[in-house]
N, C-alpha and C positions, 0 to 999 in steps of 0.2 A: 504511721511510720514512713510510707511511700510520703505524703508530703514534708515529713521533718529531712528524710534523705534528699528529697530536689532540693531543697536550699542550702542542704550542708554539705555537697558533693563538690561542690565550687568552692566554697572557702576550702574544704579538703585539700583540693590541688593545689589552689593558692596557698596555704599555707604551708603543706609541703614542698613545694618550689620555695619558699619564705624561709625555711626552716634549713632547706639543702645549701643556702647560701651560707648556712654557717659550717654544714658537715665538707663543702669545698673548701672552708677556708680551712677547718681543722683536718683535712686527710692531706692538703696539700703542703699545710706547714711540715704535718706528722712525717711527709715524704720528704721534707727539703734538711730538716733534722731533730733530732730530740729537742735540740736548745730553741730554734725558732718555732716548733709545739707548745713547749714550755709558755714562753715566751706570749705568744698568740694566746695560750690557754688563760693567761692571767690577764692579759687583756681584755676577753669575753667575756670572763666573769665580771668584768665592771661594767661593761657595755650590756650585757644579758640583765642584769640587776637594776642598770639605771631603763633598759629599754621598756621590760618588760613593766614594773612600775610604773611608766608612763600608759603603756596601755591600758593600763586598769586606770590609770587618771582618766583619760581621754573615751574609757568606755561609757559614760555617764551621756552619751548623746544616742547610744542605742535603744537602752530604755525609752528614753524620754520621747524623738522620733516613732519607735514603734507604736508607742502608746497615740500621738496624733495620728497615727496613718491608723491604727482600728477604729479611732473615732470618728475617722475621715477627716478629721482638720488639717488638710494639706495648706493651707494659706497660712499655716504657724510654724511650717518646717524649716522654711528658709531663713527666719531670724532664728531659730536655735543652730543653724548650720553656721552664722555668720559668727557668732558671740562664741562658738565651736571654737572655730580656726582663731580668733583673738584668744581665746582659754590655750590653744594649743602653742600660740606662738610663744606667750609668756612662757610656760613651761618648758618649752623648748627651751627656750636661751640660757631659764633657769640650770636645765638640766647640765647644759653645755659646761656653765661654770664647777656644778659639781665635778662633773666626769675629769675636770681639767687638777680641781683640789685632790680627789682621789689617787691621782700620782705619789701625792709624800707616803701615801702607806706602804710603797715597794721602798722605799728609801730604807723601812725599818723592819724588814725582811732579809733571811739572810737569801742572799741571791746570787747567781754565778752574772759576772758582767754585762756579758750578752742578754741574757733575760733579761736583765733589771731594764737596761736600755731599750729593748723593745719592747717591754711591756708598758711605759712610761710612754716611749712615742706610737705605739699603737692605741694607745688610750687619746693622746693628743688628737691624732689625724681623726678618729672615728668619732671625737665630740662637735666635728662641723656638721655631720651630715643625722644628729640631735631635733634639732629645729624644723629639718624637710622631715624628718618621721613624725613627729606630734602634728604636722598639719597633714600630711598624706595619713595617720589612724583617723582626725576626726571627719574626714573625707571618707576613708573606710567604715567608720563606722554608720554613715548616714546613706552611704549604696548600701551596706549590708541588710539595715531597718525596712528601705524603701524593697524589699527583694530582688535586688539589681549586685546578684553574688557574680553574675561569671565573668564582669570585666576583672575584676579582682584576681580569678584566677588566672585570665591569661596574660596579664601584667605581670604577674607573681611567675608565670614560667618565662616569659620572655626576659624577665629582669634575672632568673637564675640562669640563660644561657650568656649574659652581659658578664656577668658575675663570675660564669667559669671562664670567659674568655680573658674578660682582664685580671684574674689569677694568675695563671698561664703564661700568661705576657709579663706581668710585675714580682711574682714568686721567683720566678724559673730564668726568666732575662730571655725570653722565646723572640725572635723577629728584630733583633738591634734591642727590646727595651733593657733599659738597667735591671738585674738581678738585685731586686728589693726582699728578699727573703721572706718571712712572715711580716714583713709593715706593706710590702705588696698586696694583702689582706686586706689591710685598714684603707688602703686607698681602693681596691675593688668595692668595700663594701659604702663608701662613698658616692661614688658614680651609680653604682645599682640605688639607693634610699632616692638619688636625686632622678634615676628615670621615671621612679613608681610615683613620684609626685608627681613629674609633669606627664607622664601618659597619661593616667587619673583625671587629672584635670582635661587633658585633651578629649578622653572616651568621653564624660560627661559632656562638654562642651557638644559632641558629635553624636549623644543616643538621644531620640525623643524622651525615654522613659524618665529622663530627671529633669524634661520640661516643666511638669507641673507644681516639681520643688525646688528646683533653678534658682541657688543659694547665690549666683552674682549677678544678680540684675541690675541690683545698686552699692554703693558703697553702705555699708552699716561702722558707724561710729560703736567705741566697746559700753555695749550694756551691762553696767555691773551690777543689778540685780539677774538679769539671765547668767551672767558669767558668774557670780555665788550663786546661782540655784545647783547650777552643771558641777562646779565644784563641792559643793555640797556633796553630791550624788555621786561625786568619782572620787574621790578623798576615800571614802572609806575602802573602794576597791582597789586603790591604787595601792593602801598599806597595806590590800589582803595580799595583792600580787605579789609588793614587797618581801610581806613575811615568809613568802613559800622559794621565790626566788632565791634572796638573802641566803635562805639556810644554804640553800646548793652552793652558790657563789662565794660564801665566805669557807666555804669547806677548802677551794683552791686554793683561798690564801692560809688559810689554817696549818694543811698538810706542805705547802711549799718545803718547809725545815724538811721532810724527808727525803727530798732531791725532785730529781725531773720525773725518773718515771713515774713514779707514785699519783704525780702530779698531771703526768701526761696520760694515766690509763684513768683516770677521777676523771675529764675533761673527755675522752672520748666516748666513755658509759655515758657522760652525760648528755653530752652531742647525741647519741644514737638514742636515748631515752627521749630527747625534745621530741626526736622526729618522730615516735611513736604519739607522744602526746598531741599533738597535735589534729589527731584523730579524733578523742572526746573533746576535745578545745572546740574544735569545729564542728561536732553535734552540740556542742554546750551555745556555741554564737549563734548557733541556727536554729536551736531552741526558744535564746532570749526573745527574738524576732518572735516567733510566734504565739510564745506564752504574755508577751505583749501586746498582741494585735489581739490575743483572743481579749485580753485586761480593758484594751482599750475599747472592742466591742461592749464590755458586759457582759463578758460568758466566762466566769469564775468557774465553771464545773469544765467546760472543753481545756481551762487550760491548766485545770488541776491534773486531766486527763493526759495532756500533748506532756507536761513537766515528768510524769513518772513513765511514759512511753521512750522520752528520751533516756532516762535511766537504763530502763531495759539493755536499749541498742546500744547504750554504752560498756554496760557489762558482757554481752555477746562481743564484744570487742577486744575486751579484757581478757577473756578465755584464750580467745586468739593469739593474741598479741603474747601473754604470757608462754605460752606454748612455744609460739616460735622462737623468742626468745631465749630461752632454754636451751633448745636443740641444735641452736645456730649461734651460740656465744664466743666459739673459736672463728666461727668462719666471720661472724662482724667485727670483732679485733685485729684481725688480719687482714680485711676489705682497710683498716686506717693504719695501720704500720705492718714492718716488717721487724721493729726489735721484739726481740724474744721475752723479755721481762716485762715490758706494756703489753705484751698479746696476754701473755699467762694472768697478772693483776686484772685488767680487763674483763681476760671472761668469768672469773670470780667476781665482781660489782656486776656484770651483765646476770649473774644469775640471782640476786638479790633483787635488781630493775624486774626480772619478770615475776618476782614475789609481790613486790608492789603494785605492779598494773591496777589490780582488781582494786585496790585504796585510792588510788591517783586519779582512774578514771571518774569513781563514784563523785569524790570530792569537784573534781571540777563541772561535771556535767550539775552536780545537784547546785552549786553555788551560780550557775548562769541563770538554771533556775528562777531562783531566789532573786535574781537579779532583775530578771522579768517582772517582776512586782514591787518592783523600786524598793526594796528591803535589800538595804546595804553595812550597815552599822555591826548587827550581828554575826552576819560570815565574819567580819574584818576580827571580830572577838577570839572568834572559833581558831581562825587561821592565826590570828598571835600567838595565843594559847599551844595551842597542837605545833606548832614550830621553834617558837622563843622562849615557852617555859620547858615542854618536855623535850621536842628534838634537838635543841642545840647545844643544852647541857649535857645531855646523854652521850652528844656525838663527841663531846670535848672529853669528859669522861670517858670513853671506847675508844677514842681515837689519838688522844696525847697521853692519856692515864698518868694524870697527876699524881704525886705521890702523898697528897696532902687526902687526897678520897680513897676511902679506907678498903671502899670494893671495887676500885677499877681494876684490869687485868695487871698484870703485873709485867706486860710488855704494851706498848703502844700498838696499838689496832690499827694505826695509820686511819688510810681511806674505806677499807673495812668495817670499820666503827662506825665513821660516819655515816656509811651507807645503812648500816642497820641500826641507826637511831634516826633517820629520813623514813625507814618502812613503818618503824614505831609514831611517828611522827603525822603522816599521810593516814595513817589509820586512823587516828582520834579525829584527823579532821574529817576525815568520810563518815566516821561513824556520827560526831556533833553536828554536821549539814542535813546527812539526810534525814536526821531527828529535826531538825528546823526546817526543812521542806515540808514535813508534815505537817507543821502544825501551820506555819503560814497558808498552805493550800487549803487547807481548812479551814481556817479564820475566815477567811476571805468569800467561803461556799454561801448560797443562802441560807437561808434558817432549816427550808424544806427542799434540799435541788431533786428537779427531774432528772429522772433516765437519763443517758447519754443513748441517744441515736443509733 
């Protein structure tokens, strides 16, 4: 547990500095007004949905690096880093175009003026800085492999005080700049995506420690059998991301028809829930590392051992985390606005988020798992399944209560419903991973394993 915690204590911070860049962007819209929250909140959901998908595309060079570095094959790292960042650029640009198509779906939204237009040009401005994220994740993910976590996170904090400064200046209109409302948002979160690629690149440049896998030494032309291997291998993680994502994000635009607050207390549970997650996210990345190095050594029993140790520490989390959550659900609606009708909605979803913890965490730690043994195909199954068949129809049934389904309520549940067809949802997929952690760690045992040590 002591070595699963040194390596995930660093992406911890980093990704909580990572994560706080969105809870500044959303408390400072939430303070500038209802309309520009709104606004910002539908933005995110497309930027949260295309981002996060990319990460799971672009995680398919964790595995594969870890697994060279326990074999010791450090002389094979640097062409999967190179064929990396070519995997990453495509998608990037790819991604860019979708986020920019994604627009005509507010067109068919009923929407108050001001939102429609900022959420259309906050989608615009935040699809440039697309392309610097997919090459600053597959850069991330190849320090994370090599155990080279703590530039990470202090890039990750210095890029969230950049973040709160040009807020501050483009929200607010502070020091002469233009009062940019919430699209002062989409441009802070610009400049932040474009420092974390180039400090990244400058720390490695500058630590011996990525001397021995020093992915620019030369120019590599794109290898398309490496670059279908890595796609291979993140394809499937990238729809699992999708599928969990998705659900949250299309929840914003689902409940829009019931106005802003609705909309705007859905967006801040969910802002405050990321931040939470990202606590087993980062035992789960710190995991994969090692349940690979142990793969790549040949030591199937230590890392059947290190996969259900991180469970543990994820659930002692969950306990946590659920708790305070609970007891503090007025004071963190209130930490992100001051209207009276988003604090009350708010802490009602807040106390649903801490019903889920204990599903949310299992699922993600056990699926990083899983991931450490290059077994990708099946999560992607689980997570459609537990998302796309059960929680999204559930949530539409609780939450628009069509009059056509014979047992929905007979009032709309709004964001309500949704959230407790997300907890129903989180369940099946915790409950179907950690059955599939079993039996793969076991698959995989020798016939006869020793003792563990």
């Amino acid at each position: 547990m002591r070595g699963l915690w040194h390596l995930a204590w660093p992406i911890l911070i980093g990704q909580l500095a990572t994560i706080g860049m969105a809870v500044v962007d959303v408390a400072m819209a939430g303070h500038a007004s209802a309309q520009d929250l709104a606004g910002v909140s539908l933005g995110v959901s497309i930027w949260n949905m295309l981002i996060i998908t990319i990460m799971g595309l672009m995680m398919s060079v964790n595995p594969v690096v870890a697994h060279q570095m326990g074999a010791g094959e450090l002389d094979a790292v640097p062409h999967v880093v190179r064929q990396a960042l070519w995997k990453a650029l495509g998608i990037g640009l790819t991604g860019m175009v979708i986020a920019n198509l994604t627009t005509y779906l507010f067109d068919h939204m009923t929407l108050e003026p001001y939102v429609h237009d900022l959420a259309i040009n906050f989608v615009h401005v935040t699809s440039m800085a697309i392309p610097l994220f997919t090459c600053y994740r597959a850069l991330y993910g190849y320090s994370t492999s090599i155990n080279q976590t703590k530039p990470l996170m202090v890039i990750a904090l210095l890029s969230l005080g950049i973040n709160l400064v040009v807020n501050s200046l483009l929200v607010f209109g502070t020091l002469g700049f233009p009062r940019l409302g919430g699209l002062g948002c989409a441009w802070a979160m610009v400049v932040t995506v474009s420092f974390n690629l180039t400090a990244l690149v400058w720390w490695m440049h500058r630590s011996a420690a990525y001397r021995p896998t020093w992915p620019f030494s030369h120019f590599e032309a794109p290898h398309w059998p490496q670059i279908r291997n890595l796609l291979k291998l993140g394809l499937p993680i990238g729809v699992t991301y999708f599928a969990e994502t998705s659900a949250f994000s299309l929840i914003a635009l689902l409940i829009a028809k019931f106005g802003s607050t609705q909309m705007a207390a859905h967006q801040i549970a969910l802002n405050f829930t990321s931040l939470t997650f990202m606590v087993p996210l980062s035992i789960g990345l710190a995991l994969l590392t090692r349940v690979g190095h142990s793969l790549g050594a040949g030591d199937t029993v230590l890392a059947r051992y290190q996969a259900w140790v991180g469970v543990g520490l994820g659930l002692g989390f969950a306990v946590t985390s659920a708790t305070l959550i609970a007891l503090f659900n007025q004071t963190i609606a209130h930490a992100y606005t001051s209207d009276p009708a988003v604090v009350k909605l708010t802490a009602q979803l807040l106390l649903m988020a801490a019903v889920f913890q204990f599903s949310d965490v299992t699922q993600v730690i056990t699926s990083c798992a899983i991931r450490g043994y290059k077994v990708t195909r099946a999560p992607m199954v689980i997570h459609l399944t537990a998302f796309w068949v059960f929680s999204l129809p559930l949530g539409y049934c609780l939450g628009i209560a069509p009059s056509w389904v014979p047992w929905a309520p007979a009032q709309p549940m709004a964001a309500q419903g949704f959230w407790i067809a997300l907890t129903v949802g989180l369940t099946i997929a915790a409950l179907g991973l950690t059955a599939l952690l079993r039996h793969v760690a076991r698959s995989r045992l020798p016939s006869d394993p020793e003792p563990l040590a």
